[in-house]
N, C-alpha and C positions, 0 to 999 in steps of 0.2 A: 306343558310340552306343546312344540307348534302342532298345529295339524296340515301335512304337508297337501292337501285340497285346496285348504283356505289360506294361504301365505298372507301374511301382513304389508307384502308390498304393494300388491295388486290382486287382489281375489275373483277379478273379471276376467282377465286374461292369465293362463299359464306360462309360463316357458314351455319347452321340450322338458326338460330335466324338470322343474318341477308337477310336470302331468305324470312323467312314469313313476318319481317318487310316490307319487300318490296310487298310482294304480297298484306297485309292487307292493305298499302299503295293505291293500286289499282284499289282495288274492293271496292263495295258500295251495299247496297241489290236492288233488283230486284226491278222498281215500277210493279204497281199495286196489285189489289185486290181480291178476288171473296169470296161470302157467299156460305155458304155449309153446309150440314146436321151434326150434331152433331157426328153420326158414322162413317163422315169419314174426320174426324178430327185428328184421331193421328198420333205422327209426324210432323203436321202442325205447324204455327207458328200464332201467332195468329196478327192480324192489325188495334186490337181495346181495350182498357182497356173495364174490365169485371164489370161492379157494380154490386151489390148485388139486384134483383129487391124485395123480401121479406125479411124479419127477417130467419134465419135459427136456432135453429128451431119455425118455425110457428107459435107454442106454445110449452108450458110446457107440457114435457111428463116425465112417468118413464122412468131411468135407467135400471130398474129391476125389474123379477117378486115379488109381494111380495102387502106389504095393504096400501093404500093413507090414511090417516088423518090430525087434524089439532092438530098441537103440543100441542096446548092449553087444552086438551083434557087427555094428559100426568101427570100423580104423578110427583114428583119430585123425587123419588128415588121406587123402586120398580117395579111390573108389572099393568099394567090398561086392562081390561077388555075394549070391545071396540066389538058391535056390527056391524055386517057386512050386509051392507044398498046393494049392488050391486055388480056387475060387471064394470069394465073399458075396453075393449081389443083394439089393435091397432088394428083402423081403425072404430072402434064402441065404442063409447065416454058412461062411466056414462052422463046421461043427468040431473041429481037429484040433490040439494044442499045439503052438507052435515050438518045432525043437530047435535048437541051436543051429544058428546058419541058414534056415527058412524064412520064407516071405508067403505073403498070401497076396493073390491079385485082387485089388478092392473097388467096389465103386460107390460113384455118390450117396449118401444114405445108407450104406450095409454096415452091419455090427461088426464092432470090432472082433478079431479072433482074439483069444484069450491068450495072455504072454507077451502081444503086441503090445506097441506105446508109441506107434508113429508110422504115419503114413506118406510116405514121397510119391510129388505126383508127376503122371505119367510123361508129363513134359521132362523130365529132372532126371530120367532114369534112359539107363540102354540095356534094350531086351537082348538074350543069348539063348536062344533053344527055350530049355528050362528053368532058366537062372535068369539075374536082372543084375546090373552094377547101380548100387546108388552110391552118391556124393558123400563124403562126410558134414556135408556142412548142412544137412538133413538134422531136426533136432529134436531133442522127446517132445510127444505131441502137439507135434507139429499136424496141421490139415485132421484135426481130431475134434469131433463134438465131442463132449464130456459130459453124461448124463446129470442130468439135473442143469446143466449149463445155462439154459433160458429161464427154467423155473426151477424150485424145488417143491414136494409137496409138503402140502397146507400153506403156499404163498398166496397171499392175497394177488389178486388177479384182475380183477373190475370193481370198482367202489359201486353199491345202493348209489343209486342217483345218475349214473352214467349212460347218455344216450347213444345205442348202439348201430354202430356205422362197421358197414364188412369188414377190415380187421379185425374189428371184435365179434362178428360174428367167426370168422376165422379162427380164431383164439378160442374159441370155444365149444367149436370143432373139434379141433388136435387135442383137446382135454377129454375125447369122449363124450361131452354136456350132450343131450339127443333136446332139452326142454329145459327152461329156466321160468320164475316168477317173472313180473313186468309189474308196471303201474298199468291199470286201465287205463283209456284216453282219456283225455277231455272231452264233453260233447260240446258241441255249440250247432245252434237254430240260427239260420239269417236268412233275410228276408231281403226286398227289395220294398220301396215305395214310389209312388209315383202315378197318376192317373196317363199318364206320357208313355208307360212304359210296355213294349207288346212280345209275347216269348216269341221264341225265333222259328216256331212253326206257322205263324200267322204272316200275312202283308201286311206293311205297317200302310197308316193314311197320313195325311200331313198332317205335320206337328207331332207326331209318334216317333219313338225311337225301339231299338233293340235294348232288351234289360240283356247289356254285358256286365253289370256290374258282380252278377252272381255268379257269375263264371269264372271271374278272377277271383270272388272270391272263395269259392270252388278249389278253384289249383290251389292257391295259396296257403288253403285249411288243409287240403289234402299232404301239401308240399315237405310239412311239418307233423305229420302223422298224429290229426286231428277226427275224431267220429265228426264229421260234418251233416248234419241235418237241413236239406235246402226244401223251407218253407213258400217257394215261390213270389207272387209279387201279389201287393199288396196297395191299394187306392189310398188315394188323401183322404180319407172318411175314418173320423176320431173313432168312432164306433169299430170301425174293421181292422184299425191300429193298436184299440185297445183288445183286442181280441186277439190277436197274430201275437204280443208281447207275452200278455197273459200265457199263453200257449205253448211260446216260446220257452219260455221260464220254468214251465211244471217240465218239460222234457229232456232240459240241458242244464248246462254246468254255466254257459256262458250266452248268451244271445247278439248278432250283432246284423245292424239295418244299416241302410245303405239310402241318405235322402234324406230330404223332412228336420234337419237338424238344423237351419240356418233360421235369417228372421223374418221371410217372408210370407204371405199371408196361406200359401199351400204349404208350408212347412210345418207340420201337425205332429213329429213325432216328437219334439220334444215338448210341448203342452201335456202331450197324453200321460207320456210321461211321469211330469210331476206328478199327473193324476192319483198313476197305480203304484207309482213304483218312489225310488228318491237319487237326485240328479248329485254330484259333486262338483262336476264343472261342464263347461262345454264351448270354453276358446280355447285353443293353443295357438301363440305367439308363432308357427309356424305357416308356411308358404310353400306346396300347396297342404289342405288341411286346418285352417284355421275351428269351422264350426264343427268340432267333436264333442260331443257326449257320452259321458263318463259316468256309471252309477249302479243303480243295484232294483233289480225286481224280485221280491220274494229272496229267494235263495242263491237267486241267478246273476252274473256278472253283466254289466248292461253297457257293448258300448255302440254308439249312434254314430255312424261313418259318413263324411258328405258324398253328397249326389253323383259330385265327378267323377269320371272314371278313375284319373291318374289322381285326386284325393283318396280315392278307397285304397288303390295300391300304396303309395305314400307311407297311409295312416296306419294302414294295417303294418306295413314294414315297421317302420317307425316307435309304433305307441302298440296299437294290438299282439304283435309273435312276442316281444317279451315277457307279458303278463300270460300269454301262453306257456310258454315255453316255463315258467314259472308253475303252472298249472299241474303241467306236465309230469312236476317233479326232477327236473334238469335243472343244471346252471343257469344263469342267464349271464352270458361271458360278457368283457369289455369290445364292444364295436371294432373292427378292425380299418383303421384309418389309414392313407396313404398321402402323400405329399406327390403331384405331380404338375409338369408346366402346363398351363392353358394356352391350346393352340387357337383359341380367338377372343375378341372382347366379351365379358360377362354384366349386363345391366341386371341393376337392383336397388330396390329401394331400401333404404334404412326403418329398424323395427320388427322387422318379425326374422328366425332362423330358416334359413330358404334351403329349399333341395333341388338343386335342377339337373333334369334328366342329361346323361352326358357318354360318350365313350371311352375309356382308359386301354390304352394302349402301349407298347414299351418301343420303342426305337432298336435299329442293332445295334447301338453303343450303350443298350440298356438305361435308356432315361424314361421314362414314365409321362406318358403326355396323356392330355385330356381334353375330347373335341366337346363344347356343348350340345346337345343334339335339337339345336334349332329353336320351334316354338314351343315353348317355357307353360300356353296356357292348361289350364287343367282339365279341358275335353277332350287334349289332344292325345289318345291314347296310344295311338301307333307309334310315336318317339319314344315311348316309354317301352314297346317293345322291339326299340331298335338299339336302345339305351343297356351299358351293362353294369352302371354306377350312378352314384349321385354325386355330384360338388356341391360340397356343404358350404354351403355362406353364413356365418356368424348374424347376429341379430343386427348389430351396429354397421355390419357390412355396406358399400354403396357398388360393389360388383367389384370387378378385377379388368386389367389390359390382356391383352394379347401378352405373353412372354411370363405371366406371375407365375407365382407357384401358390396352389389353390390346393385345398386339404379334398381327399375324393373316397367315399365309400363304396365298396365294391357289394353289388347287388348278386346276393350266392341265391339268387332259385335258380334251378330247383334248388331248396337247401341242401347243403353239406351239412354232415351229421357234425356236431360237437362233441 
């Protein structure tokens, strides 16, 4: 069997598509469990199928404000005169049976009264004193919930494995649930590297920058309802790199650095690396993101993110949430891809699969355009957060004109729940 790390074409470099084969290959969701209160459930994943414990709904209520009677009670053509025996309101039921030639005045959500099978709504009817005329062309349950109509009970309701987004906390609400199992998180430890790099409490001096890197990646872990562990920054000193891994490893599920991964002579994390741990890859044929590192420490999932800002976000988009997301115990769904025009020329080199930051927009004849958002390099982070897709460029790509139609990934942080 191949081993989708090492492909037989090119073992130096990845594609996209064969780096996450490899990684999905990998990983496996996190055991254990823990029950938790229903509010603080979104996001979570859920580690138990949901049955239905009642009929939903409970009983037969109106649709609509408007008069409960029993069809029977209806001419066949014309209007019928139809006295009006009570009241129904949600939450305070007609308690009365209905006799012949009686109506009940009904509203939104109140039970039906017993004997009824239709309720005409208030638009449709003309009030008299005591009495209502409705239509004959009013028809049996009509404007009638019918219990059990949404569900029934013991319906299956939410599959094990299903990541929950406010409808389904909603859903399980209205079933009475106060507390359900979940999957614990994933943890994961990240660190930054860098002797460059100063927290944003200090002045930086020249030649120092601000470590944003952990900030993004911060949101990002958070974004996706990750335990995130921010091990702070860390120097180019093999010894404080082997040290931060190691540490990283004994406390998480997954560990992930930011720097240090390329081939320059301060670039120390992935030397150490091999040291303690074991590497799988660490190019992908991708732009930006080429030098990532992919591999395993102890128990812990190891991935080495480059230095750049818009590489981390990228990479992590990209290659890191779905081996999360995986972790998680969730799907990991198909990409949602759209076709829209480029409203300016797109340069590119041929060889590697390119993502360039960009804005997706629809016109009011509903056409889908898409602006690139300028400088492409990968320090440039503020495009990226002016950006709310990527245009994907295929590896053989050499860019697009003004007028093409270019394939555009829509960038959902915060994430939407799947």
């Amino acid at each position: 069997m191949t081993d989708p790390c090492h492909p037989q074409s090119d073992p130096k470099v990845l594609s996209l598509k064969q780096a996450l084969d490899c990684i999905l290959a990998h990983v496996a969701p996190v055991t254990g469990d823990e029950q938790i209160l229903l509010k603080d459930c979104p996001g979570r994943v859920l580690h138990q199928n949901i049955y239905s414990p009642v009929d939903i709904p409970q009983d037969s209520q109106s649709s609509m404000d408007g008069y409960a009677f029993n069809s029977a009670d209806l001419k066949t053509d014309g209007v019928s005169r139809l006295t009006i025996a009570g009241v129904s309101w949600a939450g305070r039921p007609y308690t009365g049976t209905l006799k012949t030639g009686e109506c009940v005045r009904i509203f939104t959500g109140a039970l039906i009264p017993d004997k009824a099978d239709s309720v005409a709504i208030q638009e449709n009817v003309l009030t008299r004193a005591k009495a209502v005329e409705i239509p004959s062309r009013t028809r049996v349950l009509d404007n009638i919930r019918l219990r059990g109509d949404e569900l029934r009970q013991g319906a299956l309701v939410l599959n094990k494995g299903k990541r929950l987004g406010p409808a389904d906390i909603g859903v399980l609400a209205s079933l009475g649930i106060a507390d359900i199992k979940v999957r614990r998180k994933p943890r994961v430890a990240f660190f930054s590297t860098g002797d460059e790099l100063v927290p944003l409490d200090r002045q930086i001096q020249a030649g120092q920058i601000y470590d944003s890197n952990r900030y993004t990646l911060y949101g990002l872990l958070d974004a996706i309802g990750i335990e995130a562990l921010d091990l702070g920054t860390v120097g180019d000193q093999d010894n404080a790199i082997a040290e931060a891994l190691l540490e990283a490893s004994r406390i998480s599920d997954v560990v992930i650095t930011s720097g240090g991964v390329s081939v320059g002579e301060a670039d120390r994390v992935k030397p150490v690396l091999e040291s303690i741990g074991q590497i799988e890859f660490w190019k992908i044929a991708m732009k930006p993101g080429k030098p990532l590192a992919f591999g395993q420490i102890d128990n812990a999932v190891f991935f080495g993110l480059p230095g750049n800002p818009v590489s981390v976000f990228v990479t992590f988009y990209q290659v890191v949430r779905p081996a999360l997301l995986r972790m998680m115990g969730t799907t990991v769904g198909k990409k949602i891809l759209l076709q829209a025009r480029c409203v300016s020329a797109i340069t590119k080199v041929p060889g590697r699969q390119e993502f360039q930051r960009a804005t997706l927009e629809w016109t009011e004849h509903g056409e889908a355009t898409v602006l690139p958002a300028g400088k492409q390099q990968s320090h440039n982070l503020s495009t990226m957060a002016a950006s709310n897709c990527f245009i994907v460029l295929p590896a053989d790509s050499d860019g697009a004109k003004a007028g093409d139609t270019v394939e555009v990934e829509p960038i959902d942080v915060p994430f939407h729940f799947n």
